[in-house]
N, CA, C and O atoms as a MOPAC input file, in Angstrom:
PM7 MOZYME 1SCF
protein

 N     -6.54500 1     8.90900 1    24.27300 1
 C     -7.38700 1     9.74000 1    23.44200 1
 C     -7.62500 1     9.03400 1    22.10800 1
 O     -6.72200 1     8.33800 1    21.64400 1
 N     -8.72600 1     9.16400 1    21.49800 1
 C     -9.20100 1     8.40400 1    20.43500 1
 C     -9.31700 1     9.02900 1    19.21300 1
 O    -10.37100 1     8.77500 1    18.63000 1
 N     -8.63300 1     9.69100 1    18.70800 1
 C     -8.75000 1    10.47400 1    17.11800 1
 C     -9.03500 1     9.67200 1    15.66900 1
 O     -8.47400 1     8.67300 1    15.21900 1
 N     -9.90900 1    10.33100 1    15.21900 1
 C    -10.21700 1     9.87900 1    13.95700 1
 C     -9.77700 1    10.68800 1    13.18400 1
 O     -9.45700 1    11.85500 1    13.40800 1
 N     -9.73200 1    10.00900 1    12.07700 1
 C     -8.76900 1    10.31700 1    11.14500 1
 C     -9.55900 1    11.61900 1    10.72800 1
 O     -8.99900 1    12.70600 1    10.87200 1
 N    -11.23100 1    11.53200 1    10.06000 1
 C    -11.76900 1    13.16000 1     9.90900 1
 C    -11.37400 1    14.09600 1    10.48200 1
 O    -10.89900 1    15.06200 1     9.88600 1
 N    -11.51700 1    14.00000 1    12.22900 1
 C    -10.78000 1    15.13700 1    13.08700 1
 C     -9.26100 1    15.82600 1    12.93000 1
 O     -8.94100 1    16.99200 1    13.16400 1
 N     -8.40800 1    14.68000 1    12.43800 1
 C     -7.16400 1    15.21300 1    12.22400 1
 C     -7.42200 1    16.16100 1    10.89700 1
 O     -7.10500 1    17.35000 1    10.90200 1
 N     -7.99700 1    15.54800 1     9.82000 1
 C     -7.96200 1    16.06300 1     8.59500 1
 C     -8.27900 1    17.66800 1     8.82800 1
 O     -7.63400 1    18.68100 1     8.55800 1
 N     -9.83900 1    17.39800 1     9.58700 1
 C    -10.46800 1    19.01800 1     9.94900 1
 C     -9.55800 1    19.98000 1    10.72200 1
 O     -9.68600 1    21.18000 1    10.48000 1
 N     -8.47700 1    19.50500 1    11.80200 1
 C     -7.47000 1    20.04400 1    12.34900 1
 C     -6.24400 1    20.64900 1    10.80800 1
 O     -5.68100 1    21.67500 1    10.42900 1
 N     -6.36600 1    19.50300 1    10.48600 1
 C     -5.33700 1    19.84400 1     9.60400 1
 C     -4.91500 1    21.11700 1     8.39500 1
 O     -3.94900 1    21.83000 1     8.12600 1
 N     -6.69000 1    20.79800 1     7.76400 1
 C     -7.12500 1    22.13400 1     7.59500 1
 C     -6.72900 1    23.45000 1     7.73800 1
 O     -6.28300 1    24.12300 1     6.80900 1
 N     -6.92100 1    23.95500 1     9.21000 1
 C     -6.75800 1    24.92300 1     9.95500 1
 C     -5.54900 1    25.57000 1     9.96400 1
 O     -5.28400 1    26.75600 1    10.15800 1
 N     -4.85500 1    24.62500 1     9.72900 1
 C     -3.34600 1    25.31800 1     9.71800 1
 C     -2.96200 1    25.94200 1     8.43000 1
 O     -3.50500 1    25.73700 1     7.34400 1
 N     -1.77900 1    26.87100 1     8.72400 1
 C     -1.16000 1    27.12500 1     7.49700 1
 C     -0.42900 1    26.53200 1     6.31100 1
 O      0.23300 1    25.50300 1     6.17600 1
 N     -0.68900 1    27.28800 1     5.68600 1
 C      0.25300 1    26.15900 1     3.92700 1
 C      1.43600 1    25.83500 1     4.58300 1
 O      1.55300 1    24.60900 1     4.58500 1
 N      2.34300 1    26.37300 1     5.12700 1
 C      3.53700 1    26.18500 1     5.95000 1
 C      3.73100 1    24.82200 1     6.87000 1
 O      4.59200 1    23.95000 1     6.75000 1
 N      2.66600 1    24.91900 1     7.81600 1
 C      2.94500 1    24.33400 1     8.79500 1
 C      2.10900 1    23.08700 1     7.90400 1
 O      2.69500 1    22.08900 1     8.32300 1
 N      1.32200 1    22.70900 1     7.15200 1
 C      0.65300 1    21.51900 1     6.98100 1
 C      1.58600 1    21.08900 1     5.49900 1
 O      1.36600 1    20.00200 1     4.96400 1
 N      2.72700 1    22.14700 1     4.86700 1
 C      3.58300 1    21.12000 1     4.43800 1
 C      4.43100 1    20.62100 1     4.95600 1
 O      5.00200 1    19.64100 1     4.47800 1
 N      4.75500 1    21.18200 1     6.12000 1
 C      6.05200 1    20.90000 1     7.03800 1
 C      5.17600 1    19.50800 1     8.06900 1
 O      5.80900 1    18.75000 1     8.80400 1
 N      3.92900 1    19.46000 1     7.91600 1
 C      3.37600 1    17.86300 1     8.99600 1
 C      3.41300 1    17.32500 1     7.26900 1
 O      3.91600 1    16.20400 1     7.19700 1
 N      3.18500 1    17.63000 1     6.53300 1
 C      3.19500 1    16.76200 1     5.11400 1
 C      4.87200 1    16.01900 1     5.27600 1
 O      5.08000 1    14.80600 1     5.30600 1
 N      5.76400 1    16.93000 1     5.35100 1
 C      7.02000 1    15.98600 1     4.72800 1
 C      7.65700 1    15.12100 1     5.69100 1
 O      8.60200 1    14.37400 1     5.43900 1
 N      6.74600 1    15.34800 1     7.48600 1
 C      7.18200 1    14.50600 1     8.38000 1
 C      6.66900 1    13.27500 1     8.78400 1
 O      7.07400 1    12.38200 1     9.52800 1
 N      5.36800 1    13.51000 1     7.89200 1
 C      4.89800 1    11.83300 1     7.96300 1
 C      4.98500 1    11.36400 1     7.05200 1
 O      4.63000 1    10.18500 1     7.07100 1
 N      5.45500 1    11.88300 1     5.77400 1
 C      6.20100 1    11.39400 1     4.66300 1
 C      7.22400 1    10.65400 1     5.21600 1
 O      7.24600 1     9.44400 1     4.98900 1
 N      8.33300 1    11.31500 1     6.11000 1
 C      9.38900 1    10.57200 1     6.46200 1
 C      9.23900 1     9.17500 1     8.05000 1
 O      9.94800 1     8.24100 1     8.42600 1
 N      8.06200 1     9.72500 1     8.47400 1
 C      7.95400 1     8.52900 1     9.63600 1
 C      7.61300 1     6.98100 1     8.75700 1
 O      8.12600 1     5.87000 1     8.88800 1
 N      6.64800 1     7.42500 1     7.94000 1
 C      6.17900 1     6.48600 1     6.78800 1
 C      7.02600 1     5.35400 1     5.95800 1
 O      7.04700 1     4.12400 1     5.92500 1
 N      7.80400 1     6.57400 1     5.21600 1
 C      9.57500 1     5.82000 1     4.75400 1
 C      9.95700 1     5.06200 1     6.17500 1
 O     10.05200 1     3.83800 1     6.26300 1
 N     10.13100 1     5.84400 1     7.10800 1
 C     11.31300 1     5.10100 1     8.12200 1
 C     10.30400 1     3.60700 1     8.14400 1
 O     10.87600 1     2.54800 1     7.88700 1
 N      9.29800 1     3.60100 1     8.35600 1
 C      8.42800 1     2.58400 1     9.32900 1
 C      8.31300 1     1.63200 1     8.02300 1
 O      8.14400 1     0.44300 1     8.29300 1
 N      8.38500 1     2.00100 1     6.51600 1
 C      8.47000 1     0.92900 1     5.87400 1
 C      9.58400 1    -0.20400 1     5.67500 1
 O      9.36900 1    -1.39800 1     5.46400 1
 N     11.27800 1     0.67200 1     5.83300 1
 C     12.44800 1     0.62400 1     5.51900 1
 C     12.20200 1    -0.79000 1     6.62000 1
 O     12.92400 1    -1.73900 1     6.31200 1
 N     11.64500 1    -0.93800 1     7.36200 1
 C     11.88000 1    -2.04100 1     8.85400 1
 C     11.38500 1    -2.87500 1     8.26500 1
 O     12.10400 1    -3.87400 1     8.30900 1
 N     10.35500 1    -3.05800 1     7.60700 1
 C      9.77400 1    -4.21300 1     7.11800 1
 C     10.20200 1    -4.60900 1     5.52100 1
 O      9.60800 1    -4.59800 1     4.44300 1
 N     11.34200 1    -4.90700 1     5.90500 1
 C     12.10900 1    -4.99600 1     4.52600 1
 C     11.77400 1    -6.51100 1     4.39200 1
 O     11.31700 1    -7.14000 1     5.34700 1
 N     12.04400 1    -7.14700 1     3.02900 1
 C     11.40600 1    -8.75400 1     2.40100 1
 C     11.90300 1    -8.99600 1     1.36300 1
 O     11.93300 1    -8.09200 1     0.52800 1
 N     12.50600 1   -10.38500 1     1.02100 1
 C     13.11900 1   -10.61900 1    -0.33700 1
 C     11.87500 1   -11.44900 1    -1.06500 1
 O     11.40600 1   -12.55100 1    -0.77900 1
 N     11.47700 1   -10.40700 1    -2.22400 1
 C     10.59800 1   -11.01100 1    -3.07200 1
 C     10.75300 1   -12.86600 1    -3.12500 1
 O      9.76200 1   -13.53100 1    -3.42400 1
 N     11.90800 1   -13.44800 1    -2.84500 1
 C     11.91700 1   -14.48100 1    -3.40200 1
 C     11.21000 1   -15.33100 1    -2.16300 1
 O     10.83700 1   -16.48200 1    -2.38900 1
 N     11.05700 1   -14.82200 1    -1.02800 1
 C     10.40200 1   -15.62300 1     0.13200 1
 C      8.90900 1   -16.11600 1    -0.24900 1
 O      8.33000 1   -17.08800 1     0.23500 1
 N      8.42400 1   -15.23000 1    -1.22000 1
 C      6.77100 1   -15.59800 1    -1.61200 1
 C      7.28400 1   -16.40700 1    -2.97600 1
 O      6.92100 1   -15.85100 1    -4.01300 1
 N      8.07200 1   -17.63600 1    -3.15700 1
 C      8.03100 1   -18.11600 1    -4.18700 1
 C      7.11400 1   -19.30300 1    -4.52500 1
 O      7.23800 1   -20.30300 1    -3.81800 1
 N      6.60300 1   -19.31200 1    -5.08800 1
 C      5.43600 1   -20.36700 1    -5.10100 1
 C      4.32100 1   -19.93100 1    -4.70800 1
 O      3.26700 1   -20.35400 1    -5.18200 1
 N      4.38900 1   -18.86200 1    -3.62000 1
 C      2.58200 1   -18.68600 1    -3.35000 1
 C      1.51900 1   -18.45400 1    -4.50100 1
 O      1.28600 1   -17.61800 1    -5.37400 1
 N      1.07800 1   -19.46800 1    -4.09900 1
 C     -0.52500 1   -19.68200 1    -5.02900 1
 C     -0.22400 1   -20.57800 1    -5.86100 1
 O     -0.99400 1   -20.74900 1    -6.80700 1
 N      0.74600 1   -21.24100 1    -5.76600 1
 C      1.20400 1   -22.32400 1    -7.15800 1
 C     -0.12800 1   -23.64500 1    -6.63300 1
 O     -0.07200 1   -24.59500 1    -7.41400 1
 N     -1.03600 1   -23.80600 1    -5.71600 1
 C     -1.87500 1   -24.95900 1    -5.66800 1
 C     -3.25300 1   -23.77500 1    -6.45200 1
 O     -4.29200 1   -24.26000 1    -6.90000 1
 N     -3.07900 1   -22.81300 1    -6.46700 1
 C     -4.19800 1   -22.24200 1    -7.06000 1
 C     -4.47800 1   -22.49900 1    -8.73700 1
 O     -5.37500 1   -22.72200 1    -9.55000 1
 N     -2.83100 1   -22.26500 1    -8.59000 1
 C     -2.87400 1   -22.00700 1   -10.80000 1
 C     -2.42800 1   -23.78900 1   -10.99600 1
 O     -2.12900 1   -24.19200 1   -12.12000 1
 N     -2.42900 1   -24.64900 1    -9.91800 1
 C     -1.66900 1   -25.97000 1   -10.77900 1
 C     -3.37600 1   -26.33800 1   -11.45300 1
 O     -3.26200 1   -26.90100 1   -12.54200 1
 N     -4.55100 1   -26.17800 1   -11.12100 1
 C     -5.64500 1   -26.67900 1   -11.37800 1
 C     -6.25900 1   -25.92400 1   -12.55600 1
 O     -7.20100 1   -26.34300 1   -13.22900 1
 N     -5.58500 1   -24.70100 1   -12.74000 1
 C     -6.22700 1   -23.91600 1   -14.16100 1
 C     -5.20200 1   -24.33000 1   -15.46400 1
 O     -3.99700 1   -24.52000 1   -15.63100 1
 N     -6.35000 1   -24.34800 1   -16.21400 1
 C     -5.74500 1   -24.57800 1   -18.04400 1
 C     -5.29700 1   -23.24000 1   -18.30800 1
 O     -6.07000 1   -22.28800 1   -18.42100 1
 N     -3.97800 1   -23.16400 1   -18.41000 1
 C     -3.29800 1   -22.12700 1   -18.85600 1
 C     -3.84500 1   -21.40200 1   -20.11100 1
 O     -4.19700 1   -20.22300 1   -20.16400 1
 N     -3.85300 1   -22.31300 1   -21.11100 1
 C     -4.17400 1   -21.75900 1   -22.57200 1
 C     -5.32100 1   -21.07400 1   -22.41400 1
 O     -5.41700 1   -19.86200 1   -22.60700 1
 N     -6.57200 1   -22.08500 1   -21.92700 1
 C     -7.87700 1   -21.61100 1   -21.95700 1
 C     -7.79800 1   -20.21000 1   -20.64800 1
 O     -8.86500 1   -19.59900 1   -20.58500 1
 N     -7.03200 1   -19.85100 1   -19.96900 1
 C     -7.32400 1   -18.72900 1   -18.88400 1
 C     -6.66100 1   -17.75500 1   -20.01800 1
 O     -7.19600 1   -16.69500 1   -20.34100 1
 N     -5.59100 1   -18.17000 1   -20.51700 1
 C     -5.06900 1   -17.02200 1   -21.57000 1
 C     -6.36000 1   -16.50300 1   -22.42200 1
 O     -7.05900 1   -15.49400 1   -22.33400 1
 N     -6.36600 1   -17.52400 1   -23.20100 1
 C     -7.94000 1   -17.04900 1   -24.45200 1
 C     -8.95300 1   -15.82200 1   -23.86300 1
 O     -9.36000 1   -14.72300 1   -24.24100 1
 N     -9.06500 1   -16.52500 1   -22.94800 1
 C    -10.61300 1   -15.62200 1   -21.70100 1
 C     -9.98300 1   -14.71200 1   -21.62200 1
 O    -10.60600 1   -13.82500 1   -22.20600 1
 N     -8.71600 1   -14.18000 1   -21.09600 1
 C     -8.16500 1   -12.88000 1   -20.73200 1
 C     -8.23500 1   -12.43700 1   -21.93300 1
 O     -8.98600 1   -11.46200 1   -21.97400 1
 N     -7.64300 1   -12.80000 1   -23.28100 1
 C     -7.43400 1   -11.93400 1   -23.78600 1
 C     -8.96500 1   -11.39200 1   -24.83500 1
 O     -8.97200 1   -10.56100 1   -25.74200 1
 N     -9.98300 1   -12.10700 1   -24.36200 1
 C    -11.43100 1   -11.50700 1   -24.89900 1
 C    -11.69800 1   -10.30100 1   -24.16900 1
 O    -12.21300 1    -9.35300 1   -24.76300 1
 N    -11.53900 1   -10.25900 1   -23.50100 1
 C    -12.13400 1    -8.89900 1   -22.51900 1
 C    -11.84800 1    -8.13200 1   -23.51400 1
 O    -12.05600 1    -6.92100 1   -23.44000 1

């Protein structure tokens, strides 16, 4: 079966304050669980983008930022 996300919403709707906080705090928690798995130590992305910024003038990208 193919559900879009509108259809759920319009389903969702329908229900009571009750029952659509009680689907509120359970995909709150499938959400948490399903993030907790994809756990990552910031330090694995160390360097990414360092060939991006080795070619920019620091000072002069500072200056520009801080005109805005």
């Amino acid at each position: 079966m193919n559900l879009s996300v509108n259809y759920l919403l319009l389903q969702i709707k329908r229900l009571d304050k009750r029952d659509q906080r009680r689907l509120f705090n359970q995909l709150t928690l499938m959400i948490q669980k399903s993030a907790k798995k994809k756990n990552f130590k910031l330090s694995s992305i160390s360097g990414l983008g360092s060939s991006i910024w080795s070619v920019v003038k620091i000072d002069e990208y500072l200056d520009q930022e801080r005109e805005w």
